[in-house]
C-alpha positions as CSV (number, residue, x, y, z in Angstrom):
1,X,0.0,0.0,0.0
2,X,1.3,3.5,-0.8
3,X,2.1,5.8,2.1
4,X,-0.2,8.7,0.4
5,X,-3.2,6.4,0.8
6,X,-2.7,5.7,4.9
7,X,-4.3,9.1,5.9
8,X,-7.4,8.5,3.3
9,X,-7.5,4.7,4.8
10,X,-7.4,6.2,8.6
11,X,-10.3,8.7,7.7
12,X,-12.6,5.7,6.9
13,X,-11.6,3.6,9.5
14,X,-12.2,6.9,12.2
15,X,-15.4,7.7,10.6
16,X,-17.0,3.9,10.3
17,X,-15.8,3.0,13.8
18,X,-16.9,6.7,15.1
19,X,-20.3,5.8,13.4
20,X,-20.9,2.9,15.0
21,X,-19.9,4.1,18.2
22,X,-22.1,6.5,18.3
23,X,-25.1,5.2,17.2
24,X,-24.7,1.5,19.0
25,X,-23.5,3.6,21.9
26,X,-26.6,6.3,22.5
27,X,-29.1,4.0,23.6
28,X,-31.5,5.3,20.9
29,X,-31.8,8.4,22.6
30,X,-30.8,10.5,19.1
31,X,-29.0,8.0,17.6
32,X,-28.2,9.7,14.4
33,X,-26.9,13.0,15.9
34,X,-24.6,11.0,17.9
35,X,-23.3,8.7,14.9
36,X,-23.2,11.7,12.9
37,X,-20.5,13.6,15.3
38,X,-19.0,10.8,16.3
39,X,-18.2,9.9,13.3
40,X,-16.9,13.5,12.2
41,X,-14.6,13.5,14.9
42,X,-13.3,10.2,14.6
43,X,-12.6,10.8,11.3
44,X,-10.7,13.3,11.9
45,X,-8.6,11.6,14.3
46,X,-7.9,8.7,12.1
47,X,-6.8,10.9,9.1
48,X,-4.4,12.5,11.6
49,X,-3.1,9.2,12.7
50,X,-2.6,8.2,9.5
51,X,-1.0,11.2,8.5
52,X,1.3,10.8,11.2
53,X,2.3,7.6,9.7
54,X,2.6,8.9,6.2
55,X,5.2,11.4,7.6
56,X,7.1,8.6,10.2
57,X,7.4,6.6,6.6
58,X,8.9,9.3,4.8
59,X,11.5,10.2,7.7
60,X,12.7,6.5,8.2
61,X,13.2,6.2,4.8
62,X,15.2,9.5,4.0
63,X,16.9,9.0,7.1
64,X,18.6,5.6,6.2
65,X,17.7,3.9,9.1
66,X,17.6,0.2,8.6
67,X,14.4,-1.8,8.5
68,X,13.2,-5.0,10.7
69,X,13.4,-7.8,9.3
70,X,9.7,-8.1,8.9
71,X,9.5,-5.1,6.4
């Protein structure tokens, strides 16, 4: 997988498990409103994580570090 698609990958993730959080988690007391906001922010985390990674990528492979084993 590319390291430009991790951030686009971590928005989905964020916003489908913010979703679910929120509507499984509001007792049906306004369920969409929560799954809705949850979801926004959750998004938003995950596309900031995977930025993050994007970025840690980059650096170890500019920097010359060497790799694990594993990849």
């Amino acid at each position: 997988m590319r390291r430009t698609v991790w951030p686009v990958a971590g928005l989905i993730v964020g916003a489908v498990a913010g979703g679910a959080w929120g509507w499984f988690g509001a007792g049906g007391y306004e369920a969409n409103d929560s799954a809705i906001g949850t979801a926004f922010l959750c998004g938003l985390a995950g596309l900031l994580l995977g930025a993050v990674a994007c970025r840690v990528a980059e650096w170890r492979d500019r920097s010359g570090r060497p790799r694990s084993p594993r990849g």
